[in-house]
N, C-alpha and C positions, 0 to 999 in steps of 0.2 A: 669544786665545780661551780660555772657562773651562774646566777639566776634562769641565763637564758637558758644554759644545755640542759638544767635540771627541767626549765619546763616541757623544754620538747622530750626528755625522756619518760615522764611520766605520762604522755598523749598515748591513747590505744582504743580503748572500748569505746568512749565517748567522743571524741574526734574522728573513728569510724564508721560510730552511727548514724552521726551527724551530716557526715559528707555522704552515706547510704542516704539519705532522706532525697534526697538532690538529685533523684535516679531519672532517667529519660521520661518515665510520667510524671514524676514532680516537675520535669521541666517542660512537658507537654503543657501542664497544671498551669504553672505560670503563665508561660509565654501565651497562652488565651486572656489568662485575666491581665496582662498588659496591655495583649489587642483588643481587646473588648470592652476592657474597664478603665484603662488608661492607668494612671496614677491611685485613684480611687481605694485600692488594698492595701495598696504600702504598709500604712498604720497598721495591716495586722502584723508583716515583717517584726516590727518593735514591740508589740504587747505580746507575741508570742513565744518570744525570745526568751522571754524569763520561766514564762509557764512551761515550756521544753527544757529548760535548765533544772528544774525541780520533779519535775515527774519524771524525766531520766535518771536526776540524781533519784530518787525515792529509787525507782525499779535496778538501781544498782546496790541503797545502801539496803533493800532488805536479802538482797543476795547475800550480800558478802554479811551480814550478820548473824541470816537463818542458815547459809553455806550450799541454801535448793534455788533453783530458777524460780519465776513467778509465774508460771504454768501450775509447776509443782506446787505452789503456797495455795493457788487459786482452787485447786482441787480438795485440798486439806479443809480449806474454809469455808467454799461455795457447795449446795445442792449438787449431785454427781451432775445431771440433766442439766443446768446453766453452765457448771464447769466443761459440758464437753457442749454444749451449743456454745457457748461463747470460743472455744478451740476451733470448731468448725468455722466460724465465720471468720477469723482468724487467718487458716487455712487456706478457703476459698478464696477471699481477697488479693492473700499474696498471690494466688496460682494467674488469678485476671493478671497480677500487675508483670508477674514474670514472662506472660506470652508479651504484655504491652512491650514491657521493656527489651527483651529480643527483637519484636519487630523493631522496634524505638533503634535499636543496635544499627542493627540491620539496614535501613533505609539511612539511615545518617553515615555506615559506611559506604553504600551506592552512590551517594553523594561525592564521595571523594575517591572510591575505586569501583568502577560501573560492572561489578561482577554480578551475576542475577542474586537478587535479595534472596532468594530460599538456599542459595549457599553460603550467603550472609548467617544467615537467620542456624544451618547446622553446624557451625564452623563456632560459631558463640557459644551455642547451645551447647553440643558434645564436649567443647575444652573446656568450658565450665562444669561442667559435670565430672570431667576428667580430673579434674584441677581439685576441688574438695575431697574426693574420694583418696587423691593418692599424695596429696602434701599434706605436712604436719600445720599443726594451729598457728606453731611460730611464724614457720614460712608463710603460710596465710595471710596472719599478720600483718608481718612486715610489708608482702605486696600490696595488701591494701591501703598502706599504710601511706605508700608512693601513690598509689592509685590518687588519691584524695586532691593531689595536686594539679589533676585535670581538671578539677570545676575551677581554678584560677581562671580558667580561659573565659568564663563571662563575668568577669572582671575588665578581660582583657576589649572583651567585647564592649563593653560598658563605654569602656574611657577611648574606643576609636570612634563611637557612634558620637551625633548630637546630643545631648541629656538636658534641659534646662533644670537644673539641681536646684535653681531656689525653691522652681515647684515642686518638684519630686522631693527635696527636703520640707515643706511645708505639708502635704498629703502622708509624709512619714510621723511626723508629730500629729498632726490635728485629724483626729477620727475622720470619718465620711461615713454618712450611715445611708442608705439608700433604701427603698422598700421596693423594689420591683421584681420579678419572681427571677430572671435571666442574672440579675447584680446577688439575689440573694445565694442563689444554687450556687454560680462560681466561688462566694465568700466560704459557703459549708466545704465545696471542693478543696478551696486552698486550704482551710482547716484542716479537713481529712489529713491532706498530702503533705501537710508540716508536722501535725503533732499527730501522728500516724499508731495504731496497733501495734503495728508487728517491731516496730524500733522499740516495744516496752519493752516484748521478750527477748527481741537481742541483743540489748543492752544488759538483761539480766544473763544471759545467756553467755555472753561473754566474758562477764565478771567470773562467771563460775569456772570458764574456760581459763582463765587469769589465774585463778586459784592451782586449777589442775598442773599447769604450766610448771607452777612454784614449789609441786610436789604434795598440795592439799588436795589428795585423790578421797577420799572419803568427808562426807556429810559431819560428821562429828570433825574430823581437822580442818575442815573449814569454819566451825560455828564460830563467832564472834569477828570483834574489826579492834584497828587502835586508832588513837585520832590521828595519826598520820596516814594510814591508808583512806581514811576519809578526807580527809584533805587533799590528796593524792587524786581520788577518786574524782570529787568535786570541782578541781583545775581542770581535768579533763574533759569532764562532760557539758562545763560549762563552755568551754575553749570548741567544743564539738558544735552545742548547739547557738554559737555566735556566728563561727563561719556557715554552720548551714543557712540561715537565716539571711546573711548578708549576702551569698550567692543567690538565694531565690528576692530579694530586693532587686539586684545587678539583672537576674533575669526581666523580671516585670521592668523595670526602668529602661531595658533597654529593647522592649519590644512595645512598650510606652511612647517611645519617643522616636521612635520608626514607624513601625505596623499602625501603631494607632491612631498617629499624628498625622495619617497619612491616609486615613479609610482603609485601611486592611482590615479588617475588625471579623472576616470570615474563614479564618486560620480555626483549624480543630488539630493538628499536631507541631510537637518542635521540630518534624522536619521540614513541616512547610513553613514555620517561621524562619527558619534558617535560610530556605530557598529565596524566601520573600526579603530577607536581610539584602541581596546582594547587589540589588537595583538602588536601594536607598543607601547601603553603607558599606558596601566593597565584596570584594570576591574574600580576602582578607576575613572579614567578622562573620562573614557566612561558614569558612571553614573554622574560625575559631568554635564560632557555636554547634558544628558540626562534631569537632575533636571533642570536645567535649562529653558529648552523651554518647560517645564509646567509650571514654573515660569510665564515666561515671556509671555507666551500665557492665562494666567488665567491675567494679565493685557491689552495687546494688542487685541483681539474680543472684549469687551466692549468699547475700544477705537475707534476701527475702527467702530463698527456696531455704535458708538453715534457718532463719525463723521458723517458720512453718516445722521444721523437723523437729526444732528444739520445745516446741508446743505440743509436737505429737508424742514426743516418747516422754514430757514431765507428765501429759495426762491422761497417756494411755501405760506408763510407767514399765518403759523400755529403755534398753541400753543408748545414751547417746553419748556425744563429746567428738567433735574436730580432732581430736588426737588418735581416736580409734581406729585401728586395722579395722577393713571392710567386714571379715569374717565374725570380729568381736560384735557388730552394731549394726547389722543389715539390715533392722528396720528403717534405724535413723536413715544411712547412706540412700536405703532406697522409696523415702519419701523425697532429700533431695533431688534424684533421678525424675521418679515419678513426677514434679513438681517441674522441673524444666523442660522435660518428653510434653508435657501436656502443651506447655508452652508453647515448643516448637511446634506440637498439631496446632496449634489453635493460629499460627500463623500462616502452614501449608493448605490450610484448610479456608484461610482467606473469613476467617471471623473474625467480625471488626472491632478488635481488639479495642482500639481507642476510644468504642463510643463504650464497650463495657470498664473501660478502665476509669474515665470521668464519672461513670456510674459507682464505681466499685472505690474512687478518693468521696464519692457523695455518702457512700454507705460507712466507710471507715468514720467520715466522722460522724455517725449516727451510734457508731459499736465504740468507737474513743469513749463518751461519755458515760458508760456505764463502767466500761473499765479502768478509766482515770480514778472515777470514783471507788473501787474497789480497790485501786491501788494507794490511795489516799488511807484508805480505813485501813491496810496492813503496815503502811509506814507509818501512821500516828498510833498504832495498837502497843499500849505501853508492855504487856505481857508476853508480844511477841518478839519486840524492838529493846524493851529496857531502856537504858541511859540513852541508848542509840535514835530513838522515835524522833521523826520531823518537826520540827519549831512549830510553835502558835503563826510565825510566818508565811512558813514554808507550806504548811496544811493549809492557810489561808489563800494563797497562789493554788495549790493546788484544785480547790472548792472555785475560783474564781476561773480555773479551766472548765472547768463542766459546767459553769453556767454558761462561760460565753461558746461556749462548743455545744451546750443544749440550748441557748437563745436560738443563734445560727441555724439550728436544722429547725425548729417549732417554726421559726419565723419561715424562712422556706416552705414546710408545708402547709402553713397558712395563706402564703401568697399563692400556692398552686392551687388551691384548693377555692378559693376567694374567687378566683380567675377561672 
């Protein structure tokens, strides 16, 4: 087998969590701090990229070595009271971002077929819901798997627009640090919606699922790794969190060098970015960046709603797993349910999703940093980890997220508060 087919066979967990991260409020995320900030973020695109490659790696290699999710670790380890407050917030977050990213669905398909949004918005909803319940993990998988090849489209997007790459290659290298409370809040936003909560746990989530898959149905046949599945692991997730990173660059860059370069700078979602693309760069990149976050939104709600699931039954210690008949695991199935139904109210109901969802990427990365660091302390725990425990490096990346993800929000509420 050639180098290359081996690397695409071993892409799965982290290459879909990756391209999960990218979901219609990630891209809402961006494409404001393009029109608003210009160039200005870029630089985190690059420094971020490593600190997602390691705190993913971390929340995959204590799965596969302890054989439990990191819901389940965090319960074992933390106060019951912070283990299930921190679950809750968890929870809630993704619930905001699943109605976002339906209506997100929704209005980006009205765009290209003018049927009313609210049968947009059930038509998502119910075959997502449909769709987890009654296909296996494999096939899950694998559709995700295809899924992922939709964020190419702001790529595609990228390279039809204007871009002047020296600048946007220079604002990629050389920090910008700005103090002003509007530059700081967007910064904590992109934060939040890159190195995000709920991608810890389903990346752990799905490792366990990976196990299951291979016939390591019990806790004891999963316990331990060999250095090849770590290595295995580590292609993967780092392969995951390079393309996510590089799609949310292509987005800023190219709503940089349209919307921004251009005073559009009053955009609050990506379907108005998109709308707003088609005067400055074609009918073309408007529907590119359109296809896209139905892409990337028919991958992203079954992510976040089996986040949130896979959180609830490691710590309220309920039957879970993608593989299970409805009837074996009806609490899990029917938090996913619950989790998208809400979603759908919160769009019929005309709650403005979007301004709770920017609120809700501001708050993730407020809850990121205590959970990076808790996940830090289980992957460096030599008695829990053995031979297996993250490098003097790797811990060091780790430590170096939570600073700059606790800088980001202090500094924010200092400027708000100042002001």
């Amino acid at each position: 087998m050639s180098r290359i087919a081996r690397f695409f066979r071993v892409l799965g967990p982290g290459l879909i969590t990756g391209a999960a991260d990218d979901d219609p409020s990630g891209i809402s995320t961006y494409s404001v701090a393009g029109a608003t900030t210009g160039y200005s973020l870029l630089w985190l695109t690059l420094i971020s990229t490593p600190m997602m490659a390691v705190v993913q790696g971390m929340a995959s290699r204590v799965s596969m070595v302890t054989g439990e999710g990191l819901a389940a670790l965090m319960r074992k380890s933390l106060p019951l009271s912070l283990a299930y407050a921190l679950a809750g917030l968890v929870i809630v977050a993704n619930t905001f971002n699943v109605g976002a990213d339906i209506g997100g669905m929704a209005e980006a398909a009205h765009l290209v077929l003018p049927l009313p949004s609210d049968a947009w918005v059930f038509f998502f909803g119910i075959g997502l819901i449909a769709a987890q319940i009654w296909l296996s993990y494999a096939t899950i998988a694998s559709v995700f798997k295809w899924l992922t090849l939709a964020l190419f489209a702001y790529a595609a997007t990228a390279a039809i627009v204007h871009v002047p790459w020296s600048t946007a290659l220079r604002h990629l290298v050389l920090p910008e640090l700005r103090f002003d409370g509007q530059w700081l809040v967007t910064t904590v936003a992109v934060l939040g919606t890159t190195i995000t909560p709920y991608l810890f746990f389903w990346q752990s989530s799905l490792t366990i699922e990976e196990e299951k898959e291979a016939g390591n149905t019990t806790i004891a046949s999963r316990h331990g790794t060999d250095t090849r599945s770590i290595k295995a692991m580590h292609t993967d997730v780092n392969a995951g969190m390079v393309f996510s990173n590089a799609v949310a660059l292509f987005i800023i860059v190219t709503t940089a060098a349209t919307l921004g370069a251009h005073g559009r700078h009053d955009i609050a979602t990506a379907q108005q970015a998109a709308e707003a693309l088609r005067p400055l760069a074609g009918r073309f990149a408007e529907l590119l960046f359109t296809l896209g976050m139905v892409g990337t939104g028919m991958l992203a709600v079954p992510v976040l709603a089996g986040s949130s699931a896979y959180v609830a039954a490691q710590t309220f210690r309920f039957r879970e797993g993608l593989d299970e008949p409805l009837q074996r695991a009806p609490k899990f199935y029917g938090i996913i349910a619950a989790g998208i139904l809400i979603g759908i109210a919160m769009n019929l109901l005309q709650i403005d999703a979007i301004k709770a969802l920017f609120w809700s990427a501001v708050l993730n990365g407020f809850a990121a940093v205590p959970l990076i660091a808790i996940l830090v302390r289980l992957a460096s725990n030599a008695k829990l980890m053995g031979k297996w425990r993250s490098s003097p490096l790797a811990v060091a990346w780790g430590w170096a997220t939570v600073a700059l993800m606790g800088g980001a929000a202090l500094g924010m509420v200092y400027s708000m508060f100042a002001h």
